[in-house]
C-alpha positions, 0 to 999 in steps of 0.5 A: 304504900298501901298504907298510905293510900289508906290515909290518902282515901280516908282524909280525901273522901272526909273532906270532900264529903264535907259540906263546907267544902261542897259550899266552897266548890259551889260557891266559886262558880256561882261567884264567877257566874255572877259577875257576868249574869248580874250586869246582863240581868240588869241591862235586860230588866231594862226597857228597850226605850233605855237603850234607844236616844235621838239627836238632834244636831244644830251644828250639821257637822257632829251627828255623824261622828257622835253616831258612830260613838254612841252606836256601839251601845246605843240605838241613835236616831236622827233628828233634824231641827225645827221649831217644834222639834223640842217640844215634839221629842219631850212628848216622845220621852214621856210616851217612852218611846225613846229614853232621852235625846241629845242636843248638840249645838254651837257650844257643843263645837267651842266648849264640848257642852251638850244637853242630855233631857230624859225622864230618868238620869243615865247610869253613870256608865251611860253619862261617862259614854256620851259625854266622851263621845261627845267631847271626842267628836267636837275635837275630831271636828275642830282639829280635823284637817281633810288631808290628814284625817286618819292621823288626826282619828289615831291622835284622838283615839289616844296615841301609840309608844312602841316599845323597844328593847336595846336588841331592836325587839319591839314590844306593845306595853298593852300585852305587858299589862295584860300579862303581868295582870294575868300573872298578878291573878294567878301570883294571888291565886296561888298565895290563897290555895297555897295558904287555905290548905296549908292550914286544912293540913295543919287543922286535920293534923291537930284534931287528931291530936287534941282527940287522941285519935292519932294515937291508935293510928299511929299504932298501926302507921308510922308517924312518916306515912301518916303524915304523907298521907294526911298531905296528899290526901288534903292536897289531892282535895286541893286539886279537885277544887282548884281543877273545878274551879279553872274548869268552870271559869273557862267554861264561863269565859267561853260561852258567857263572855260573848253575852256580857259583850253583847249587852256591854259593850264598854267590857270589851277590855275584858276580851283583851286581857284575855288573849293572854292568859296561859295557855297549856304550858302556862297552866302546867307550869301553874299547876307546878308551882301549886303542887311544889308550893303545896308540899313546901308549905303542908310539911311546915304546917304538919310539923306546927300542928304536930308541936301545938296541943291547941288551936290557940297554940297552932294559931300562934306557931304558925305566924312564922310560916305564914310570914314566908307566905305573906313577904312575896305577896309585899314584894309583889307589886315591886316586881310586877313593876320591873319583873326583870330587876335584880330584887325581883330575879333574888327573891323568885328564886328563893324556894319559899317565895318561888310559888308566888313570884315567879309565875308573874315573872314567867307571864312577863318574860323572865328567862326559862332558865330561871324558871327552871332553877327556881323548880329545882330549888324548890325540890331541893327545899321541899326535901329538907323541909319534908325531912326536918318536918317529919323528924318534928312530926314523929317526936311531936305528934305524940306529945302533949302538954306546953309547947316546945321550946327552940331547943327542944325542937333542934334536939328531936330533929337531931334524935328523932 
């Protein structure tokens, strides 16, 4: 075991001293802060005039509905018509003192059109908000009945399904969407971990190979603990950068989601996703599927490169392995569809396709039963895979020249 730590150290500490991996960890977090500073920097470059319009109602009836609309992301003033109203807030917008103002009238109640003047276009964002609000509260006036006002709002608001199953058990088709979307992302998560590190196995085994280097550690480690060791080592790699990842975005989601809310309101879909990403015990079953999926697929990838002489040999030899990777993402958006089909509960349970599969089917509901025997498989697959591998891995890591054929490969498994 001291050995192996030896190799475990050794291959950890020249990876993350690498300084593209520094790049990579760094360049997640600086991603994420991204995609919430941009949108916040862009609202504060403008100007408060941007954020301020005034509307003027010729109807009498919208102003109220269409303010309490636009007033979730938008400074409204009030405006009463008059003759030389128009002329008055054309002055205000070239003054900049407000970005634009609204004109509602009789056509705005019969067909929902409505007149926008400002110097400068709306973003389409801001075109999409008031023109919805617009139309909305044309229809809340023309279809409201004063003794039916809270239905007609739910009408309007879109509607609701509750969803039952035939147990009576009801269910809100939103946190399924949200669930299986969380699922999706962590499913994709896991397929690009899964994947990068793999192949950081099979390119630190086959550099070691091509420059000879292995051939004086092996004169002091067996071939068995070189190989855990260069497996831990990268995957211990693999788990700090994936932890300062989730770290990071958990930090961000805490304390820079309330300022992209606070500056764009129309995110607020954001925050409901949210609510449903895993909590511990979906981490930790993550986590799992990371780690079980990682050993799977590094005890393939060190046994390809522990056949290849070259890169361009590794790159070849590994398309079979990478195909166990790519089918579960295919199947993917099929099961996330209906995550409780019998295609879906067979391919989740194939211990290759188990990391990718599963995680969404947890996230959607799938029995715990299920989970579990796809973990136990998954061991299961991990031992015998980690046994032919490393069998391939004692014969091949030593060898140089063509690449081995099938039999040849059938035959140092058998006699390794």
């Amino acid at each position: 075991m001291r050995i192996v730590m030896a190799v475990i150290r050794r291959e950890y500490l020249q990876k993350v001293r690498n300084k593209w991996f520094i790049f990579g960890t760094i360049a997640g977090p600086l991603f994420m802060i991204g995609i919430i500073a941009v949108p916040v920097l862009l609202e504060l470059r403008n100007d408060e005039r941007e954020s301020r319009i005034a509307v003027m109602d010729r109807t009498d009836v919208l102003y109220d509905l269409v303010e309490e609309r636009l007033g979730e992301t938008l400074e409204v003033e009030r405006v009463v018509y008059s003759e030389g109203a128009a002329q008055e807030l054309d002055r205000r917008v070239e003054d900049r003192e407000i970005f634009g103002y609204l004109v509602l009238d009789e056509h705005t109640l019969s067909a929902g059109r409505a007149v926008f003047r400002s110097a400068d276009t709306p973003s389409t964002l801001r075109r999409v908000w008031i023109r919805q609000a617009v139309v909305e509260s044309a229809l809340e006036v023309r279809l409201l009945d004063a003794s039916d006002t809270e239905n007609t709002r739910a009408l309007l608001d879109g509607g609701e399904v509750d969803y039952q199953g035939l147990g009576g058990e009801a269910g809100d088709g939103n946190d399924r969407d949200a669930a299986l979307l969380a699922g999706f992302a962590g499913a994709f998560m896991l397929y690009m971990t899964l994947l990068i590190y793999g192949i950081q196995v099979m390119r630190a085994v086959l550099e070691e190979k091509t420059t000879r280097i292995v051939e004086v550690i092996i004169s002091a480690v067996r071939p068995g603990q070189f190989m855990l060791g260069k497996i831990l080592g990268v995957g211990a790699v693999g788990l700090t950068q994936l932890g300062i990842w989730v770290l990071s975005g958990l930090l961000l989601l805490t304390f820079g989601l309330p300022y992209l809310l606070a500056v764009q309101p129309e995110f607020s879909e954001i925050q409901e996703a949210l609510d449903v990403i895993p909590q511990a015990g979906g981490l930790v079953l993550f986590l799992t599927f990371f780690v079980l999926g990682y050993f799977l697929f590094s005890s393939l990838y060190a046994a390809v490169a522990a056949m290849c002489s070259s890169d361009e040999e590794a790159q070849q030899t590994q398309i079979p392995v990478t195909i166990l990777l790519v089918i579960p993402m295919i199947a993917l958006a099929p099961i996330i569809e209906n995550p409780h089909s019998t295609l879906a509960t067979s391919l989740s349970l194939v211990p290759f396709f188990s990391p990718i599969l599963m995680f969404p089917r947890f996230m959607a509901g799938a029995p715990l039963w299920q989970v579990g025997l796809s973990l136990l498989l998954m061991v299961v697959a991990i031992w015998v895979v980690a046994w032919v591998a490393g069998r391939i891995y004692r014969v091949g890591i030593l060898m140089q020249g063509k690449r081995p054929t099938l039999p040849e490969i059938v035959r140092w498994v058998r006699e390794a």
